[in-house]
C-alpha positions in Angstrom: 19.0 -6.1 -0.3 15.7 -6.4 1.7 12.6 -7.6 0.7 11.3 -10.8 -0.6 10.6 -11.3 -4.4 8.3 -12.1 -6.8 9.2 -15.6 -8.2 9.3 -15.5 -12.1 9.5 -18.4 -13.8 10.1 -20.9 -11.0 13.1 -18.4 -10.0 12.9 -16.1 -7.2 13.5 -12.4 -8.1 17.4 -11.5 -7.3 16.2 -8.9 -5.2 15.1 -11.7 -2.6 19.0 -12.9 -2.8 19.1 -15.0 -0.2 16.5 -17.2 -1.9 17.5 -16.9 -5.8 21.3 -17.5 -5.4 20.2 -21.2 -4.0 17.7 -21.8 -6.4 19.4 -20.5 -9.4 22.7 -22.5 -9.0 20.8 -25.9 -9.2 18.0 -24.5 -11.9 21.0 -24.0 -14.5 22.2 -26.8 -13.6 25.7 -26.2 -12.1 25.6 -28.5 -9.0 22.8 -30.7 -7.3 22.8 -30.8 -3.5 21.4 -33.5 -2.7 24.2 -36.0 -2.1 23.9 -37.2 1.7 26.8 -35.0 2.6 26.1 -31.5 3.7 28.6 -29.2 1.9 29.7 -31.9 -0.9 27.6 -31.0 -4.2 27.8 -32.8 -7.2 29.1 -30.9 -10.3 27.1 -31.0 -13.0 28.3 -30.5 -16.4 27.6 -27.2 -17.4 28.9 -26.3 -13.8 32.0 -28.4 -14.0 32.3 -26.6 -17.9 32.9 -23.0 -16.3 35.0 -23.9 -13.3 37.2 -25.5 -15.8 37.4 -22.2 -17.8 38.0 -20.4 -14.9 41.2 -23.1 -14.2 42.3 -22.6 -17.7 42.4 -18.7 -16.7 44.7 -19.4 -13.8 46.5 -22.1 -15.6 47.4 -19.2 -18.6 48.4 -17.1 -15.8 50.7 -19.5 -14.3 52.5 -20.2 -17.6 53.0 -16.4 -18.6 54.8 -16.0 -14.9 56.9 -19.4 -15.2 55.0 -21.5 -12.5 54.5 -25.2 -13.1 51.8 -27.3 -12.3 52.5 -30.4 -9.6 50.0 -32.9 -7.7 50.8 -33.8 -4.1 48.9 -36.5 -2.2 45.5 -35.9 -1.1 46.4 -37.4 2.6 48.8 -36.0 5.0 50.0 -37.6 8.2 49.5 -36.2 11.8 52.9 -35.6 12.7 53.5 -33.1 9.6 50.1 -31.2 11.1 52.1 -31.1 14.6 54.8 -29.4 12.9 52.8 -26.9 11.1 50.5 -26.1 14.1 53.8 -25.9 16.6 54.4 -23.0 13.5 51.2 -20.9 13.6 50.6 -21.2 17.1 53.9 -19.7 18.0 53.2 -17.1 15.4 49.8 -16.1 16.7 51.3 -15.9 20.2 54.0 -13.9 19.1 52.0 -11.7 17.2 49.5 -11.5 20.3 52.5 -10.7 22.6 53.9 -8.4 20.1 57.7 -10.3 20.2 59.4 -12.1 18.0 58.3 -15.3 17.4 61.8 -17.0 18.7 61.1 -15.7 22.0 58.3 -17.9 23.1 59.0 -21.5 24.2 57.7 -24.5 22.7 55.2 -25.7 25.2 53.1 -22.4 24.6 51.6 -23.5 21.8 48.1 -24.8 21.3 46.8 -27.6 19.1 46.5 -25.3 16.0 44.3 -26.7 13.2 43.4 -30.1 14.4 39.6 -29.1 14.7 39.2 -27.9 11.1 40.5 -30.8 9.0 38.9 -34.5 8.3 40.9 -37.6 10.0 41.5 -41.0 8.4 42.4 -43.3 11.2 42.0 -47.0 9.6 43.0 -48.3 6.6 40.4 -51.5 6.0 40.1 -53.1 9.2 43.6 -52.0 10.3 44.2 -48.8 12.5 46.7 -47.0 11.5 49.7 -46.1 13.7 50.2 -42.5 12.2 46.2 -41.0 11.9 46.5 -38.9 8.5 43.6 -35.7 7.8 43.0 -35.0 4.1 44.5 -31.9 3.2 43.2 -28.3 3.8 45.5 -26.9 2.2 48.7 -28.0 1.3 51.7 -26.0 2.9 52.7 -29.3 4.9 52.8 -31.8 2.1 54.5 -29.4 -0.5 56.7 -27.6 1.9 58.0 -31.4 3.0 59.3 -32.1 -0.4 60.6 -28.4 -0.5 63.5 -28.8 1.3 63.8 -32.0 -0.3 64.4 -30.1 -4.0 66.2 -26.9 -2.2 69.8 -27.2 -1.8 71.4 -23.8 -3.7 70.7 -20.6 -4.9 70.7 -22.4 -8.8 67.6 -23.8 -7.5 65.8 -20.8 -6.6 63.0 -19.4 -7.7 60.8 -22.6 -6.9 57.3 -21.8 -8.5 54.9 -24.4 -8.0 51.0 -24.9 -8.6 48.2 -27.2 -8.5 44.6 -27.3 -8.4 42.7 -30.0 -6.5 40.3 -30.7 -4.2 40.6 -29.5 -0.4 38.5 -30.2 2.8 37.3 -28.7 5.5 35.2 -29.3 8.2 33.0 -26.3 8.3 30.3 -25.7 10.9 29.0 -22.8 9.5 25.6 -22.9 7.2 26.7 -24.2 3.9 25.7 -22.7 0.5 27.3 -23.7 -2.8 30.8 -22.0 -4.0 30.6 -19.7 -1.3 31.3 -22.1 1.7 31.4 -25.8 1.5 33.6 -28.5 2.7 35.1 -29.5 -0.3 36.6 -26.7 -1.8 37.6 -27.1 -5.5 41.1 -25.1 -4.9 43.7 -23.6 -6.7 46.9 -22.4 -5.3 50.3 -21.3 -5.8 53.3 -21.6 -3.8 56.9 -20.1 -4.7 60.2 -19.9 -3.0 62.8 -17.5 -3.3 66.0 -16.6 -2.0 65.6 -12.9 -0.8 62.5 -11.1 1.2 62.6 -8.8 -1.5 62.0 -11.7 -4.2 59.3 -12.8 -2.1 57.7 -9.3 -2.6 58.1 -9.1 -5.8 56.3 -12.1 -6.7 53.2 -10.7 -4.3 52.9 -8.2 -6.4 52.9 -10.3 -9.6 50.0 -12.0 -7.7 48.0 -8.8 -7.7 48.4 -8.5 -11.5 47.3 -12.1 -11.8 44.3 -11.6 -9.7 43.0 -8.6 -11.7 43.9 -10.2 -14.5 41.5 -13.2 -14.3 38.6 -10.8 -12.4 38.9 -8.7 -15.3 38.3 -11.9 -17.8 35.2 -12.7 -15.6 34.0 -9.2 -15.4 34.5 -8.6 -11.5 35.5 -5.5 -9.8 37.1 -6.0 -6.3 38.3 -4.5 -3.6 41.5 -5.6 -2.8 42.9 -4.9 1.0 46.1 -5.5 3.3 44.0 -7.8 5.9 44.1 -6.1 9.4 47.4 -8.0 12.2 44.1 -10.1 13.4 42.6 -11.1 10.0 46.1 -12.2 8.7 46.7 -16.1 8.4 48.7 -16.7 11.4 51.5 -18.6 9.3 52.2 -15.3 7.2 53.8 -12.2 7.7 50.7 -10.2 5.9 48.2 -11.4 3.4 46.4 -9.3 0.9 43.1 -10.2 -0.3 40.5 -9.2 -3.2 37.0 -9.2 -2.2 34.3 -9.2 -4.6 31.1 -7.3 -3.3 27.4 -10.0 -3.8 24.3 -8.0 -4.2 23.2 -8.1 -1.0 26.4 -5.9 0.5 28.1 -8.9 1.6 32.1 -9.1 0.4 33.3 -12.4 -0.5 37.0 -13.3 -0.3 37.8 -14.4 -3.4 41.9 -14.0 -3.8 44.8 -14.7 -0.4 48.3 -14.3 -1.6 50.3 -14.5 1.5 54.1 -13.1 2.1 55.9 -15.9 4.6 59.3 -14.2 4.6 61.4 -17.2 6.1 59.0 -18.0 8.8 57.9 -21.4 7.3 61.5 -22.0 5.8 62.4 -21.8 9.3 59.8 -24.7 10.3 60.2 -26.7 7.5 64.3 -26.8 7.6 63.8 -25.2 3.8 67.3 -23.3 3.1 69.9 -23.2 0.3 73.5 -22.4 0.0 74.1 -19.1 -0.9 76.9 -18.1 -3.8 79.4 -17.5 -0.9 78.4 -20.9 0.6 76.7 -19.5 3.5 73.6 -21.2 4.7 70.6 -19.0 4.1 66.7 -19.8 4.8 64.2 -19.3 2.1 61.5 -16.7 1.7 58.3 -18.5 0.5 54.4 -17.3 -0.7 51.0 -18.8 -1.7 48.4 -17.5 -3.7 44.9 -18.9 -3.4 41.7 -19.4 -5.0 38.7 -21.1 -5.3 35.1 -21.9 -6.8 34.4 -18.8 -5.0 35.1 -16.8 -8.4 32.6 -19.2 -9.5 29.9 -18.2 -7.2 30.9 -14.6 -7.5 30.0 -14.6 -11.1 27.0 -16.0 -10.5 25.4 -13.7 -8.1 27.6 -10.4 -9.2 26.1 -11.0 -13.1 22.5 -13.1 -12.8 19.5 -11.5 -12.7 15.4 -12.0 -12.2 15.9 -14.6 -15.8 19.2 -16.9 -14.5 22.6 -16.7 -15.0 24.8 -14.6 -17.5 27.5 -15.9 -18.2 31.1 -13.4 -18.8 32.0 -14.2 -22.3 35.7 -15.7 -21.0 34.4 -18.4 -19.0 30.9 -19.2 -20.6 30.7 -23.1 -21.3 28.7 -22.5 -24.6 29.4 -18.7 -25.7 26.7 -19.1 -28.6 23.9 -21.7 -29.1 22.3 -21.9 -32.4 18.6 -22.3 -33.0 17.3 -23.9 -36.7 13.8 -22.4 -36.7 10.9 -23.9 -39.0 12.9 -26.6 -39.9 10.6 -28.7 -41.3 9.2 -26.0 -43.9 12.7 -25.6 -45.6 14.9 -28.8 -45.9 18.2 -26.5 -46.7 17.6 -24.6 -42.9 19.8 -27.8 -41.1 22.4 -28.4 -43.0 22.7 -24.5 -43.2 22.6 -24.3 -39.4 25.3 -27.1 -39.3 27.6 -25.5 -41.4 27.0 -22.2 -39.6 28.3 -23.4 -36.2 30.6 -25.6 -37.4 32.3 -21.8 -39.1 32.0 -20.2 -35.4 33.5 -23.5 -33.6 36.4 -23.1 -36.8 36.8 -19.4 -35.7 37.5 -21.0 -32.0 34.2 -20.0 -30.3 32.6 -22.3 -27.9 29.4 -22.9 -29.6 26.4 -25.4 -28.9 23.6 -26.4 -31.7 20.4 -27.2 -30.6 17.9 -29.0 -32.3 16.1 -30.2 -30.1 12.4 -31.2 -31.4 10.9 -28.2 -29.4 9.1 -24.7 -29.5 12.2 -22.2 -29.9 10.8 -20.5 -26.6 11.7 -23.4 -25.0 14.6 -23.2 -26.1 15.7 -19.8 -25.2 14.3 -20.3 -21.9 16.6 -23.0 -20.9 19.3 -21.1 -22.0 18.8 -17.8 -21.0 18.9 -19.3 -17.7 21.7 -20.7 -18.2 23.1 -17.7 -19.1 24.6 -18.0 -22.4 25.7 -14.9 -24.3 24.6 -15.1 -27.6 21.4 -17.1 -29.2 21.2 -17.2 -33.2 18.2 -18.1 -34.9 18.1 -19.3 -38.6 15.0 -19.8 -40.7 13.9 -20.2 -43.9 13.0 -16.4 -44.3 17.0 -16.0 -42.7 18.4 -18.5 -45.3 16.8 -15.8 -48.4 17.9 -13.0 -46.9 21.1 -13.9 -45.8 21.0 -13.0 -42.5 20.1 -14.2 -38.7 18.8 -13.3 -35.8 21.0 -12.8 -32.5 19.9 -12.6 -28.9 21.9 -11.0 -26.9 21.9 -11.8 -22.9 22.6 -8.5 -21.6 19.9 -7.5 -24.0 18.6 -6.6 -27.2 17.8 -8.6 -30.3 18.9 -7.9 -33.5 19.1 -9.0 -37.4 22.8 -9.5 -38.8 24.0 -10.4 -41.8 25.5 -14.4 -42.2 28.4 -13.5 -44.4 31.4 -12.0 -41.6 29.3 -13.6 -38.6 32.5 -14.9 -37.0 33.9 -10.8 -36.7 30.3 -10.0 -36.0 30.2 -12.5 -33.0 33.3 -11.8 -31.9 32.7 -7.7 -31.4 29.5 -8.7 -29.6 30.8 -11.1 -27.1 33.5 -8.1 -26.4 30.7 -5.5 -26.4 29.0 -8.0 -23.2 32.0 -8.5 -21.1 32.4 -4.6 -21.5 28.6 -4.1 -20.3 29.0 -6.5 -17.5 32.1 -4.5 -16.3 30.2 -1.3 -16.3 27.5 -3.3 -14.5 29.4 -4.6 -11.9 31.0 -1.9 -11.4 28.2 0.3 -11.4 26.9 -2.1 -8.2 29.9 -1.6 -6.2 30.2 2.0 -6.6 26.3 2.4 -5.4 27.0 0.0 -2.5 30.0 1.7 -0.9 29.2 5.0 0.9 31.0 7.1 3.5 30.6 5.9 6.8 28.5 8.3 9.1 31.2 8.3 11.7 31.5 7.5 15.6 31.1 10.0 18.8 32.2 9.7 22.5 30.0 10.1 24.9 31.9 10.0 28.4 34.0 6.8 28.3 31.3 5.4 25.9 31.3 5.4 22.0 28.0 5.6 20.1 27.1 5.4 16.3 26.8 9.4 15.0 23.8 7.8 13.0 22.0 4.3 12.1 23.7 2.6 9.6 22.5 -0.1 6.6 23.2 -3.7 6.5 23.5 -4.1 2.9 26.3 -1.7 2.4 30.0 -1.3 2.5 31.6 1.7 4.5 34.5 3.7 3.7 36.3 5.3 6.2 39.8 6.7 7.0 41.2 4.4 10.1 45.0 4.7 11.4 43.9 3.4 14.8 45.0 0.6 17.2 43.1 -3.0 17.8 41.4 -1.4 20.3 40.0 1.1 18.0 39.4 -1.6 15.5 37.1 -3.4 17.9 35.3 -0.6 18.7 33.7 0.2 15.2 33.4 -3.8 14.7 31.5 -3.8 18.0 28.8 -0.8 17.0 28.3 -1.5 13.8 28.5 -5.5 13.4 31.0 -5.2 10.7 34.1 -5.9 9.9 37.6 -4.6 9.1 38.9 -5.5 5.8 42.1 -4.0 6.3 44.1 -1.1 4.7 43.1 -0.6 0.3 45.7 -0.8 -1.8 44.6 2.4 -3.0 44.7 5.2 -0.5 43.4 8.4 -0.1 45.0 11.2 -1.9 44.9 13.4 0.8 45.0 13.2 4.6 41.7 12.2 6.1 40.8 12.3 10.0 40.9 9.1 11.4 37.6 8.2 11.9 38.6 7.2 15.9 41.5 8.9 16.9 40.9 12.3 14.6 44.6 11.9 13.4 45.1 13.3 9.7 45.9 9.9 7.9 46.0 8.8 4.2 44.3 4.9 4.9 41.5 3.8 3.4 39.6 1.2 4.7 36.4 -0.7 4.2 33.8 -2.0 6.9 31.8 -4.6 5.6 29.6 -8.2 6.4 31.9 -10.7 5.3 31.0 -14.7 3.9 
């Protein structure tokens, strides 16, 4: 989106994005910025409260598919790094070379990710004789103990989670959720005796992923990354991108197939039934506060936040109005949430000694879904009043307000999908197309910032590069749902079935 704003209520309008994402994640409270660390916020509560309902997603997920939850160490030492970096450099050479990865020597390999992580190097007064980094992400550590707990095909499939906090030492502008340099991470890592296992279990990522996007009302686009966009320790990784309001995608899903590239590395084999000697096949599947910061820009608008139903910290905060006119309008209110909390709603009462619009400011920023309002005019009618955050207010009856709250709260996650998906849909277009011009390629015509393009691209890196270098986007690799008819390439002409998106990445 272009444009700056006109800031309403001490928030900027959404439509100024770059300025109300910001500001609204510290005016509801999720995280404050200000500790002395650039990229390390401070969850707040309410923040903490909705990350943790977004875990509990994953968590379900985990359990439904037989994964269980482990901690490894927060600090690795340097010599595991060496071991993983001799990995991924030989595989980005290879890949480079186009060769198999046993082909190249040794002493082609470059230093990897030693740049990217945080180094401990003393402990007290003492320097240490190993240096250890804290963890980026935990293939080293976990894949250590791996072939420590590997030894036969009985042992096989290994699925294995946790959720902890990562770091990274990130140079780019920081901006909360979206890119920081300690990442509140969850990830998944499984091993499994066949390539085919291994493949199977990507695809019972995908269902995971959609799974929990659909809980927190989030369309995606979900790709094959492109051979250069791949992590370099994995055969290919797949990736759902959620779309912000102001075109960008943002990556919010990796699950990565390894076939027995790491297994190789990491000496991670089993013995077969025969009692041959075979190396695993391994994956991960990762996530992150992301999802978090998706939800906040893909759902807020020009009033705050709004919260999807699934993973809203308070689903329903009561109001007692006029309290002091009818004594019976507290105790009423009290029993009333403590039904809805009985019915297992999340609910919140506030009775705060304040004007009820201050009230449903605070938390229509916030984002909750629901308000209810009782008074003494309610308590003699029998009924309450009910805000609703996607909007609308309306009278209900008290008697069957726990079925009543519960078809509402369904009623907002479905408008937030039809939202959402509304937004992607208007922000994906066809792309205009390219022409040559002598041994020159030129744009066929001028093309928008804020949008993502869909085109029909079979061609090589070469090809790739040159639609990356005219339009300033990029590649997000081949959709995992193609056209149902061959297209012309939009390069090389060819009649092709791949769909692909061009886009400005986080």
């Amino acid at each position: 989106m272009t444009g700056r704003g006109k800031a309403k209520r001490g928030i900027p309008a959404k439509s100024d994005f770059n300025s109300w994402y910001p500001s609204i994640v510290e005016i509801a409270d999720l995280v404050d910025k200000r500790y002395p660390i650039k990229g390390m916020d401070v969850w707040k509560p309410y923040g903490l409260s909705a990350m943790s309902l977004i875990d509990s997603l994953a968590r379900q997920q985990m359990t439904n598919t037989g994964h269980s939850e482990y901690r490894f160490p927060l600090l690795v030492p340097e010599d595991l790094l060496e071991r993983e970096n001799k990995l991924v450099s030989r595989l980005k050479a290879a890949r480079a070379a186009g060769v198999d990865p046993s082909e190249l020597r040794i002493d082609e390999e470059d230093s990897g990710f030693k740049k990217e992580v945080y180094w401990v190097t003393h402990g007290g007064e003492n320097e240490l004789e190993v240096p250890m980094f804290l963890r980026p992400t935990s293939e080293t550590p976990m894949y250590t103990m791996f072939s420590l707990w590997v030894r036969s095909h009985a042992d096989l499939p290994l699925k294995t989670f946790q959720i902890v906090n990562t770091f990274r030492y990130e140079t780019k502008q920081t901006r909360s959720f979206i890119r920081v340099r300690e990442i509140h991470f969850f990830e998944a890592h499984t091993v499994h005796a066949t390539e085919q296992d291994a493949t199977a279990q990507i695809d019972e990522d995908a269902q995971m992923v959609q799974s929990i996007l659909h809980d927190l009302c989030l369309p995606s686009i979900v790709s094959k990354r492109p051979v250069w966009d791949t992590f370099p320790g994995a055969w290919y990784t797949m990736a759902a991108d959620v779309v912000m309001p102001n075109g960008r995608t943002l990556q919010v899903a990796t699950y990565h197939h390894y076939r027995d590239q790491w297994a190789g590395a990491f000496d991670l084999s089993y013995e077969d039934p025969d009692g041959k000697t075979q190396l695993c096949h391994q994956t991960t599947f990762g996530m992150s506060e992301r999802l978090l910061g998706s939800v906040v820009g893909m759902h807020g608008d020009d009033q705050g936040l709004i919260m999807p139903p699934a993973i809203a910290p308070f689903q329903v905060v009561l109001f007692p109005v006029a309290a002091h006119v009818n004594e019976n309008v507290i105790p009423a209110i009290k029993d009333l949430a403590q039904s809805l909390r009985d019915s297992g709603f999340r609910v919140k009462l506030d009775d705060r000694e304040v004007r009820p619009g201050v009230k449903h400011y605070d938390w229509e920023i916030k984002g909750v879904p629901i308000r209810l309002e009782l008074g003494p005019r309610d308590l003699e009618s029998g009924s309450c009043i009910l805000s609703i955050r996607t909007g609308g207010k309306e009278e209900v009856p008290i008697e069957g307000i726990s079925e009543t709250i519960g078809k509402k709260l369904h009623s907002i996650s479905e408008e937030l999908r039809a939202r959402s998906s509304v937004h992607l849909e208007s922000l994906v277009r066809p792309f205009p197309g390219v022409v040559s011009i002598g041994d020159k390629w030129e744009l066929a015509a001028e093309i928008d910032d804020d949008v993502i393009y869909e085109i029909a691209f079979d061609g090589n890196d070469s090809d790739a590069e040159i639609l990356e270098k005219l339009t300033g986007l990029a590649i997000l690799g081949d959709c995992d749902e193609p056209y149902p008819e061959p297209t012309p390439c939009v390069v090389t002409g060819r009649p092709t079935t791949r769909k692909q998106h061009l886009a400005r990445m986080y």
